[in-house]
C-alpha positions as CSV (number, residue, x, y, z in Angstrom):
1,X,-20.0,74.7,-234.5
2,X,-16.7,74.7,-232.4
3,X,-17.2,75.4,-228.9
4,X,-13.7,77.2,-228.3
5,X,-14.3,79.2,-231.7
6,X,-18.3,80.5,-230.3
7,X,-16.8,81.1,-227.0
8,X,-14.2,83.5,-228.4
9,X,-17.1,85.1,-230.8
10,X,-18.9,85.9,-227.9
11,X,-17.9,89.7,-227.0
12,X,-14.8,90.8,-225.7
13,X,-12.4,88.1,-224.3
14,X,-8.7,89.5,-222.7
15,X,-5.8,88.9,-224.3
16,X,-2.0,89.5,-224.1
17,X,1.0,90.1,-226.9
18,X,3.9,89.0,-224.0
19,X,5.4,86.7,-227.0
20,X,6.7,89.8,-228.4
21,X,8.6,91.5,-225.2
22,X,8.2,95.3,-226.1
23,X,5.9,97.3,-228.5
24,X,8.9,97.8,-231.1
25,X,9.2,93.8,-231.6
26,X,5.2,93.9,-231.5
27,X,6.0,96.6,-234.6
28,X,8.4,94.1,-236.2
29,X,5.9,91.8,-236.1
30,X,3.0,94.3,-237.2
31,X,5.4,95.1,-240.5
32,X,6.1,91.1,-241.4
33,X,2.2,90.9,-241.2
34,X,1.5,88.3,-239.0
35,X,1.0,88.4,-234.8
36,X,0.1,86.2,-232.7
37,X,-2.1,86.9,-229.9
38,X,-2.9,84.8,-226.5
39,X,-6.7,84.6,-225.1
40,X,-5.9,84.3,-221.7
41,X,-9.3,83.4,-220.3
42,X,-9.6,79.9,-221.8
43,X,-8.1,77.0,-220.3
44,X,-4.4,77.3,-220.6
45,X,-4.8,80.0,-222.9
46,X,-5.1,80.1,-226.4
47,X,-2.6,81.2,-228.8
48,X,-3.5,82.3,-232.2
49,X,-1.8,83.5,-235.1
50,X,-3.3,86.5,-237.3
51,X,-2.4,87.2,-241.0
52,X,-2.9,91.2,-240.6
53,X,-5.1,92.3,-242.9
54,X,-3.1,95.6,-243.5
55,X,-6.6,97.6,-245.1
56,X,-8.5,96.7,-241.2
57,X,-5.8,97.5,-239.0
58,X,-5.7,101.1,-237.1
59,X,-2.3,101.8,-236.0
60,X,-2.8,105.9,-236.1
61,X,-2.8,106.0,-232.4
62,X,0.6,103.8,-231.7
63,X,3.7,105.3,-230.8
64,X,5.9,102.2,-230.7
65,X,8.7,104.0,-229.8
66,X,7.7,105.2,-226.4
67,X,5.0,102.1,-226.2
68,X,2.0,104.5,-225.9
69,X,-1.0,104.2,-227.5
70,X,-3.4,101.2,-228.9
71,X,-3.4,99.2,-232.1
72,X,-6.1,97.9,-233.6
73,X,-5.3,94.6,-235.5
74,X,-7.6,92.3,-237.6
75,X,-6.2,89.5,-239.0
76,X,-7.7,86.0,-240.6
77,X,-7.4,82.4,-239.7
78,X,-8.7,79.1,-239.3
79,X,-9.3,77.8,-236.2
80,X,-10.4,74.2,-235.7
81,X,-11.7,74.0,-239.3
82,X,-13.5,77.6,-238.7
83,X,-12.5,80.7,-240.7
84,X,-12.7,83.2,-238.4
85,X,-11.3,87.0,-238.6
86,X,-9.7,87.7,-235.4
87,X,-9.8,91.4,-234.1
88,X,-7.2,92.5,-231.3
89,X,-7.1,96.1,-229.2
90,X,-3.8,96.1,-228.2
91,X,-2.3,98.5,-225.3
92,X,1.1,99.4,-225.8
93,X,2.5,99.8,-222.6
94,X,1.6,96.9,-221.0
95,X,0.8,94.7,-224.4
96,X,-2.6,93.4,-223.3
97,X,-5.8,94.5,-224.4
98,X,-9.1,92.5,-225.5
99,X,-10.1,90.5,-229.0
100,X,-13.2,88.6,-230.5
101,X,-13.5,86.3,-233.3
102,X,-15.6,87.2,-236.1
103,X,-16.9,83.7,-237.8
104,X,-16.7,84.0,-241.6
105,X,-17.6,80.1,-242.5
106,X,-18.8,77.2,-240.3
């Protein structure tokens, strides 16, 4: 197995949405179903893109307007030849929050 792809199934890891620079672009992206995320505690950082899967994702307690509130995001991928489900609590006002991977396939 991967060792970037255990590391980032191993509990919560911090992460950051800064690509996007306010909660309504975060939105935009939210609605075009697919956001990327950055883990910010591996070397560098690790960017990774989500396909939103629209059923798993709790966005009842965002107010993207005033950027209060969290999001919960879950989205799939494949990460160095892993299919992992990515999950991502997202604070609005400051667009970090913390993520795991879920592995679906070795």
């Amino acid at each position: 197995m991967d060792e970037l792809v255990q590391r980032l199934a191993q509990g919560d890891q911090p992460l950051n949405t800064r690509r996007y620079p306010s909660a309504t672009e975060l939105q935009q992206a939210i609605e075009r179903g697919y956001v990327l995320v950055k883990f910010t505690a591996t070397q560098g950082g690790t960017e990774l893109g989500l396909r939103l899967e629209r059923d798993r994702c709790d966005l009842t307690h965002a107010d993207f307007a005033h950027a209060v509130g969290t999001v919960q995001l879950v989205g799939t991928l494949t990460l160095n030849y892993v299919k992992v489900r990515g999950h991502a609590r997202i604070d609005l006002a400051t667009l970090d929050g913390t993520g795991q991977l879920e592995i679906l396939a070795a």
